[in-house]
VOGU-3710 file (C-alpha; in Angstrom, 3 decimals, decimal comma):
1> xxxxxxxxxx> 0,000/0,000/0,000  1,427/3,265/-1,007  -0,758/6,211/0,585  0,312/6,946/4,294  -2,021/5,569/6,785  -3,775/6,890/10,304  -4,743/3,981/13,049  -5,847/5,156/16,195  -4,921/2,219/18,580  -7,141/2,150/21,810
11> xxxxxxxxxx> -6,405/0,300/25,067  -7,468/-0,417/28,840  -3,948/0,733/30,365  -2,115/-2,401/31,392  0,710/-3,949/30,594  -0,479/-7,074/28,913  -3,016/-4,908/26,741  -0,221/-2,570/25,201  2,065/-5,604/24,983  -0,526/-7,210/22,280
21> xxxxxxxxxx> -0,939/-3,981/20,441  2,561/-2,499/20,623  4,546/-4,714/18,845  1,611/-4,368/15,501  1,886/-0,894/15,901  5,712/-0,666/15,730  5,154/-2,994/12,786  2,699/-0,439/11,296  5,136/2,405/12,079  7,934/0,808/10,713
31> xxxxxxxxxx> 5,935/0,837/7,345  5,485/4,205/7,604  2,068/4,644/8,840  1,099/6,915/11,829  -0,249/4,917/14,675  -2,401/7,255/17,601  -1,977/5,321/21,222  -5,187/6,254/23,204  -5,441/4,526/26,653  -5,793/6,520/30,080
41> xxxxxxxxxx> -3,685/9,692/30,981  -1,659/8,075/33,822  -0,420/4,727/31,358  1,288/7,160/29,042  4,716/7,156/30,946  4,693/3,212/29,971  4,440/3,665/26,226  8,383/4,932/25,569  8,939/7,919/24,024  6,174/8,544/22,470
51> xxxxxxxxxx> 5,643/12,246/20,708  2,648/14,542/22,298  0,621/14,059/19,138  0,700/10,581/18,745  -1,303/9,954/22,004  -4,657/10,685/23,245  -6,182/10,335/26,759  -9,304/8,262/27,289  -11,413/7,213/29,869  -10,385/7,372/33,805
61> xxxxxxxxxx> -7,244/7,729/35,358  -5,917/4,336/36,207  -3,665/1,338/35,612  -4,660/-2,156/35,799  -2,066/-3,548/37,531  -2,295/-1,260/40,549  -5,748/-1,942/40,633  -6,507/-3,962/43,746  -3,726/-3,634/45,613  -5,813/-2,508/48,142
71> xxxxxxxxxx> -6,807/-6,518/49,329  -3,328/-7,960/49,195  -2,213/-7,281/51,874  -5,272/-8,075/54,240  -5,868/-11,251/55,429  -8,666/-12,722/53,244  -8,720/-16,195/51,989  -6,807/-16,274/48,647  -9,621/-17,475/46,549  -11,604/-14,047/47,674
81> xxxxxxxxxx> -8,464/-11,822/47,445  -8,164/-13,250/43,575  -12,016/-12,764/43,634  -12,242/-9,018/44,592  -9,428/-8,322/41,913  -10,853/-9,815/39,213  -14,566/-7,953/40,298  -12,500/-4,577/40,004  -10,911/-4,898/36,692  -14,052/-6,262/35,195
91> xxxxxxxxxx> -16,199/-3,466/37,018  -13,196/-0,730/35,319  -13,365/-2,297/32,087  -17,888/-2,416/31,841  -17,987/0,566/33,727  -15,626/2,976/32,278  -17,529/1,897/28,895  -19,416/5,208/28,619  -16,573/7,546/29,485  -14,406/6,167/26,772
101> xxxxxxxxxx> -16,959/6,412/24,431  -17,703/9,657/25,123  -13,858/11,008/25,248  -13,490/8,828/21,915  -16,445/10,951/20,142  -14,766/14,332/21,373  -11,524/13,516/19,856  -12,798/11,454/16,364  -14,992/13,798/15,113  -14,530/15,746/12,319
111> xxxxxxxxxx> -10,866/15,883/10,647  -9,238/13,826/12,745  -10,729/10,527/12,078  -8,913/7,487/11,409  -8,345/5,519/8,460  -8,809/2,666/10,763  -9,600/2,103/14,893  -7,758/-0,873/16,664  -9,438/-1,715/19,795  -7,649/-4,029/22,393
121> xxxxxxxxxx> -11,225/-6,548/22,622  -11,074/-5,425/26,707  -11,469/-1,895/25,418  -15,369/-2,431/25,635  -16,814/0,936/24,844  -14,414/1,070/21,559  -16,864/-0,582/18,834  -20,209/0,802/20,143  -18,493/3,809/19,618  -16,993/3,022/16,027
131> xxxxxxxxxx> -20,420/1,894/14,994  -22,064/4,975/15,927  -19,661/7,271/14,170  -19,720/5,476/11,111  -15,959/4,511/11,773  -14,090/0,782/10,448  -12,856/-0,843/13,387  -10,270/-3,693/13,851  -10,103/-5,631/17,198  -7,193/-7,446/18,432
141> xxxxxxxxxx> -7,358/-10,626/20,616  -4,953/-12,307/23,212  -4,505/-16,629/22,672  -8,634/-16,676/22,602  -11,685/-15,161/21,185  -14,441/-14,019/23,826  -17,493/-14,625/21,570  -19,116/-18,117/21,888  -17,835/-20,988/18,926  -19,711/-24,306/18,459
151> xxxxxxxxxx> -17,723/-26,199/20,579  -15,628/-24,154/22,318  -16,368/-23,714/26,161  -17,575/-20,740/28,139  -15,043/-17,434/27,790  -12,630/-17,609/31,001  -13,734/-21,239/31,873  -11,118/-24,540/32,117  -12,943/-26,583/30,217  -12,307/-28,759/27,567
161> xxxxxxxxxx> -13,463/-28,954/24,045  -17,256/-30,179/23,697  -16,657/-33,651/21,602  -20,812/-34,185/21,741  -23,574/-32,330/20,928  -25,046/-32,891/24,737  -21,635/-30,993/25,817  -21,860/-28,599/23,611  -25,662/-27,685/24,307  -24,201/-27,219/28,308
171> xxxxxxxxxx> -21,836/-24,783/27,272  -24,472/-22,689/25,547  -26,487/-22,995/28,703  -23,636/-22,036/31,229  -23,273/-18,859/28,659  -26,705/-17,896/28,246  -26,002/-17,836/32,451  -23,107/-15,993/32,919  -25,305/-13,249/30,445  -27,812/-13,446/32,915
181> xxxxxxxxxx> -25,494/-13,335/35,912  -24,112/-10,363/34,452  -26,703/-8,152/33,205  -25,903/-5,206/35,720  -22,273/-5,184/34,632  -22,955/-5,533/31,253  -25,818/-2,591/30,817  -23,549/0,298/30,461  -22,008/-1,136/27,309  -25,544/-2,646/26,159
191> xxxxxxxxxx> -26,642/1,213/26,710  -24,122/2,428/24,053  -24,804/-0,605/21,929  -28,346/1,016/21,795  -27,744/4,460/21,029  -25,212/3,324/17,799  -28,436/1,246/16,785  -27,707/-2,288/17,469  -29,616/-4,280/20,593  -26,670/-6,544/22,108
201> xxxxxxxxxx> -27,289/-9,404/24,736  -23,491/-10,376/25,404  -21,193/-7,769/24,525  -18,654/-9,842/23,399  -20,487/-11,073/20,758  -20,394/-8,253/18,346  -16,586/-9,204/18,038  -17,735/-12,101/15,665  -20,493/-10,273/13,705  -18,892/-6,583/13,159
211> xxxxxxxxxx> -15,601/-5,111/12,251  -12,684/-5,724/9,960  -10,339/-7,872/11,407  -9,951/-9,802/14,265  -6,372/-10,545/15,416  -5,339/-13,412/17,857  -1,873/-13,955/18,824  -1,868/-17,510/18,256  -2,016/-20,548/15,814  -4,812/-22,662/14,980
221> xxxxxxxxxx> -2,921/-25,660/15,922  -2,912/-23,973/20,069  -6,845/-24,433/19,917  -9,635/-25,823/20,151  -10,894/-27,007/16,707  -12,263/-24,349/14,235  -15,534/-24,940/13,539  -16,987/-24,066/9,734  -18,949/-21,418/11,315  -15,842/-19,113/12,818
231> xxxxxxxxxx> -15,809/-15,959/11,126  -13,722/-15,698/8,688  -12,570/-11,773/9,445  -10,456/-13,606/12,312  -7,389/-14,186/11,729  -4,638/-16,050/13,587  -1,264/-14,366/13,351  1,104/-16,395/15,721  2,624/-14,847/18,814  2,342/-10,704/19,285
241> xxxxxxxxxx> 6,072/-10,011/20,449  8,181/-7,327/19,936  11,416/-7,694/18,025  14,243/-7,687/20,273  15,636/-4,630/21,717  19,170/-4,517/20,844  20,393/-1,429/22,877  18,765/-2,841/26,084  22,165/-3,493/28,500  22,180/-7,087/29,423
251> xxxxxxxxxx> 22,088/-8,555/32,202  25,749/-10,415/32,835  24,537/-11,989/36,025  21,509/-13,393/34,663  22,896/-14,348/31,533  25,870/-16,334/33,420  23,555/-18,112/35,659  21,446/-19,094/33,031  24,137/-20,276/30,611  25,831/-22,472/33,591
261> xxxxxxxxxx> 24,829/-25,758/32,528  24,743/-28,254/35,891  22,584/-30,983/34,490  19,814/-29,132/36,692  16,014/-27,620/34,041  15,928/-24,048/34,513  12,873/-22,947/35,328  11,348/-19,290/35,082  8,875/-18,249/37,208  6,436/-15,432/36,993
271> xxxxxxxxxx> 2,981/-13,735/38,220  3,238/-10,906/35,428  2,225/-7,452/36,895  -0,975/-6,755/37,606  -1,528/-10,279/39,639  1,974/-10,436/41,060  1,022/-9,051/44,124  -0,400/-12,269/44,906  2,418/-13,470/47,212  0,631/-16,635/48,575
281> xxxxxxxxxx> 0,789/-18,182/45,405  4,540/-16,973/44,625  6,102/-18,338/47,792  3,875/-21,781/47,789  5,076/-22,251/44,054  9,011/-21,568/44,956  8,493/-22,891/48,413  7,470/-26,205/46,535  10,739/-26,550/44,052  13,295/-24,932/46,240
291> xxxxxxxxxx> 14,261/-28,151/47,528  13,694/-30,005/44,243  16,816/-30,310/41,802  16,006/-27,231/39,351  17,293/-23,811/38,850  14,803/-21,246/39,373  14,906/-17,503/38,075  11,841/-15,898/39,776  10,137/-12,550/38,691  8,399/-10,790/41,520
301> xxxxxxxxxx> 6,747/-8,184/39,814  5,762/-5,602/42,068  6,448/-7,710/45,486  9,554/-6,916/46,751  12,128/-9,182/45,836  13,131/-10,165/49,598  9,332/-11,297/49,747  10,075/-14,896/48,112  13,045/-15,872/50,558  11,979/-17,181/53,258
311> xxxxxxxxxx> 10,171/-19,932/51,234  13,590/-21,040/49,971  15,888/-23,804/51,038  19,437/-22,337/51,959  20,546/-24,913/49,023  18,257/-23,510/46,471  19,941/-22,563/42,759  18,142/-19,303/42,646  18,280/-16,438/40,764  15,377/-13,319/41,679
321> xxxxxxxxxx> 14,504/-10,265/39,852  11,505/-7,853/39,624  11,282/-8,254/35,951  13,517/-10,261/33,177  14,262/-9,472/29,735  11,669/-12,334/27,977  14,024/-12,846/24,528  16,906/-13,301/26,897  15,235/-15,900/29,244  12,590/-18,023/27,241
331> xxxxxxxxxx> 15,279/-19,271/24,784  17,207/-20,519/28,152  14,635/-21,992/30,190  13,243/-25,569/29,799  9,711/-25,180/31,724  7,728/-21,468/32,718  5,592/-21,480/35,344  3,194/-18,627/35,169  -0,393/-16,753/35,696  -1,404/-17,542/32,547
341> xxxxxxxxxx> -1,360/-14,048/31,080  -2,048/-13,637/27,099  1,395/-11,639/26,855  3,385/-14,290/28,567  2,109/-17,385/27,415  2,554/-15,958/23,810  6,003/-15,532/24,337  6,420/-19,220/25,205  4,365/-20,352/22,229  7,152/-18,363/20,177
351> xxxxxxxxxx> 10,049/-19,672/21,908  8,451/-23,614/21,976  8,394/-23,541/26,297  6,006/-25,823/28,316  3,929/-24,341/30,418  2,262/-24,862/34,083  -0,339/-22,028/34,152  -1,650/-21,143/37,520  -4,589/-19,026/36,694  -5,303/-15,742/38,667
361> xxxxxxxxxx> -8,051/-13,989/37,502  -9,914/-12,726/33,311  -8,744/-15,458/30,893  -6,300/-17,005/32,006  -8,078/-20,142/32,632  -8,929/-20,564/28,902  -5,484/-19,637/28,141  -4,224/-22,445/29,941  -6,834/-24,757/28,762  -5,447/-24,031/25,353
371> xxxxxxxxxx> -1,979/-25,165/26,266  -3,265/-28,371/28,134  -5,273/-29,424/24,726  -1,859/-28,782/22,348  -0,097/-30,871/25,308  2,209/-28,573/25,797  0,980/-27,569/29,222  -0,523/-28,570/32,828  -2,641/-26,051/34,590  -3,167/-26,241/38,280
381> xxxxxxxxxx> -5,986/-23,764/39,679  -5,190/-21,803/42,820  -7,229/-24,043/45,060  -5,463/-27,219/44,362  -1,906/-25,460/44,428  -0,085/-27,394/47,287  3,697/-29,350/46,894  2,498/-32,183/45,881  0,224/-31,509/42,829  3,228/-28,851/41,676
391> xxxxxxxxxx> 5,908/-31,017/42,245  4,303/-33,865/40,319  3,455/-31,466/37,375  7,002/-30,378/36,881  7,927/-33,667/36,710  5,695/-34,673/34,418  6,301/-31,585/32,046  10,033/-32,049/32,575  9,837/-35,721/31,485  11,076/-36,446/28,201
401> xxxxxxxxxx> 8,788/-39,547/27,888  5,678/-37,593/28,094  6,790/-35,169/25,164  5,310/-31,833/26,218  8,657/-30,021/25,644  8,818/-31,930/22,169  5,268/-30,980/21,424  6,065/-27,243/22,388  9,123/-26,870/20,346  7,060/-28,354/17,096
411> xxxxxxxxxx> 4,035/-25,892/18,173  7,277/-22,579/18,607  8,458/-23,808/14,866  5,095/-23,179/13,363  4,199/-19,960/15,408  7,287/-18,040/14,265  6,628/-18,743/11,104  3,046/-17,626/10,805  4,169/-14,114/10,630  2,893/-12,137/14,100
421> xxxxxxxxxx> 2,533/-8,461/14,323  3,934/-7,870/10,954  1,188/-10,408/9,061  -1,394/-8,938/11,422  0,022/-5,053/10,030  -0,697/-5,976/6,781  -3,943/-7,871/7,914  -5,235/-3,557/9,228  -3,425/-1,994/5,770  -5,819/-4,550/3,839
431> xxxxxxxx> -8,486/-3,791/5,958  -8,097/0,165/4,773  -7,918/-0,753/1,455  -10,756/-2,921/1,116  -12,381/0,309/3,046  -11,036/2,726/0,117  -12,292/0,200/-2,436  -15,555/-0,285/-1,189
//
């Protein structure tokens, strides 16, 4: 495509949001196009150097991953403490609906619309908006879709794929129930789905009727089967991950520990951000492999890295950080233990890692159930998370006899070669020329 192109890309501020949608619009700037980041005023430190023009506040002042941090540090039961976290974000993301809609109208009208909108699928009050202004819109996925597919089960849920129709008929019912559950945090973006003319029960399901692309930072063969009737507007593009970042200073101590071979699987272990604050969960996972014979590089997040110690045997191989460098790490480690974030997990598609996912809260329980159906991951829920049940998953994901890390490395080859952000760039230039040609 010749002509210069303008994408607005929209986003609930957190850092696995932008990390989905940053590395397609470097790819889009690297083409030459001009890409708009829009997410909330306080999130704009977090995007780089970014120039004044190129962003846009919308919608309240916040940042997901400091959401909640209110309830970690009282003493709840774990299971409610993941509970009331999840309730906030969700309650930000419905209920902040109207005020990004409205912010998005003030700034879109008139001269300075888009060629094209990108909406981070979270971003809820982003194609209601769209609609109403007459404006294409693209949406872009983590590893799953949140509309309902014959087959597939409930969004957020563990559960397998439905191999009979009786299973299948459950999951529509356990939908048409979590609609119904729902209805009070769902009306604010049912309210704007009104005014731009359309009458929506489940607000996720416009994602698979409406727009002009649908990204998903994954491969067909890390899912549940495709049914004829998925749309055909979505696309899977492999793993979302930025290119590495050359002028980044290593780190020698890191990169020496990891690169000291001992006979001992390096494991990598990590909460991401906005869940890391979970330190239960942390400490029982270290606490359980500290004695075992691994070597562990553990990312806090934002607990304090002293937090983890005292669940470590004095003999431990043990390297902790806050954060890691991903492209430095995931081509090192043999097994990642994690939350189960989109970001994350598509990082270890790309580099061919098994996973254990220890879900914490939005989808990352039908993230993991992805991995476990590719077998190239276990998935232990929060409840069942003592040293027995992780100790025997490690093993099993660390034996070579039950071939999850030869199943992962077949599933890395084909994601890196289905193209990521720079297939799903061209995927939003075609979806402004079939606009212009229209």
């Amino acid at each position: 495509m010749g002509r210069r192109l303008k994408f607005v890309f929209a986003f609930q501020p957190g850092p696995g949001h932008w990390s989905r949608m940053g590395p397609i619009a470097s790819a889009l700037r690297q083409a030459g196009h001009r890409v708009i980041a829009a997410t909330a005023e306080p999130f704009r430190l977090r995007l780089g150097d970014i120039p004044p023009r190129d962003f846009i506040a919308i919608g309240p002042s916040w940042e997901e991953d400091k959401l909640g941090r209110a309830h970690a540090g009282k003493r709840r039961p774990l299971v409610e403490v993941l509970q009331r976290r999840s309730t906030a974000i969700a309650s930000h993301f419905f209920g902040s609906a109207s005020e990004v809609s409205l912010d998005l109208v003030r700034l879109l009208e008139g001269t300075s619309r888009p060629d094209l909108l990108v909406f981070d699928y979270t971003l809820l009050g982003g194609p209601p908006t769209a609609e109403a202004l007459g404006l294409p819109w693209a949406a872009v996925f983590g590893l799953t879709v949140p509309f309902h597919v014959t087959g597939w089960p409930p969004f957020g849920s563990h559960f397998g794929y439905a191999r009979s129709a009786a299973l299948s008929a459950r999951y529509r019912a356990i939908d048409r129930s979590i609609v119904r559950e729902n209805r009070k945090l769902y009306a604010p973006v049912q309210d704007l789905w009104r005014r731009a003319g359309r009458r929506v029960a489940d607000p996720w399901l416009p994602y698979g009727r409406l727009g002009r692309a649908g990204i998903v930072g994954s491969i067909p063969e890390c899912e549940f089967p495709l049914s004829t009737r998925f749309p055909r507007h979505i696309r899977y593009v492999g793993p979302l991950v930025e290119d590495r970042d050359a002028a980044t200073a290593p780190d020698r101590e890191l990169l020496t520990f990891m690169r000291r071979r001992d006979g001992r699987p390096l494991i990598h272990v990590t909460l991401g951000m906005t869940y890391s604050e979970t330190a239960p969960i942390l400490r029982r996972i270290t606490g359980a492999l500290g004695s075992e014979p691994v070597r562990l590089i553990i990312s806090t997040g934002r607990l304090d890295e002293a937090s983890v110690g005292s669940a470590l045997s004095p003999s431990a191989r043990v390297l902790v950080r806050r954060t890691v460098p991903h492209f430095d790490v995931m081509s090192e480690i043999d097994l990642l233990i994690c939350h189960g974030g989109a970001g994350t997990l598509m990082k270890a598609l790309h580099f061919g890692v098994p996973v254990l996912v220890v879900p914490l809260g939005a989808e990352q329980r039908s993230n993991g159930a992805r991995f476990v159906h590719a077998r190239t991951g276990k998935m232990l829920l929060p409840a069942r998370l003592e040293t027995a049940s992780i100790q025997r998953a490690v093993h099993a994901l660390l034996d070579a006899g039950r071939g999850y890390a030869r199943a992962a490395g077949a599933m890395g080859e084909k994601a890196r070669l289905a193209g990521g952000a720079r297939y799903a760039a061209s995927l939003l230039e075609e979806a402004c020329e079939r606009r212009v040609t229209s």
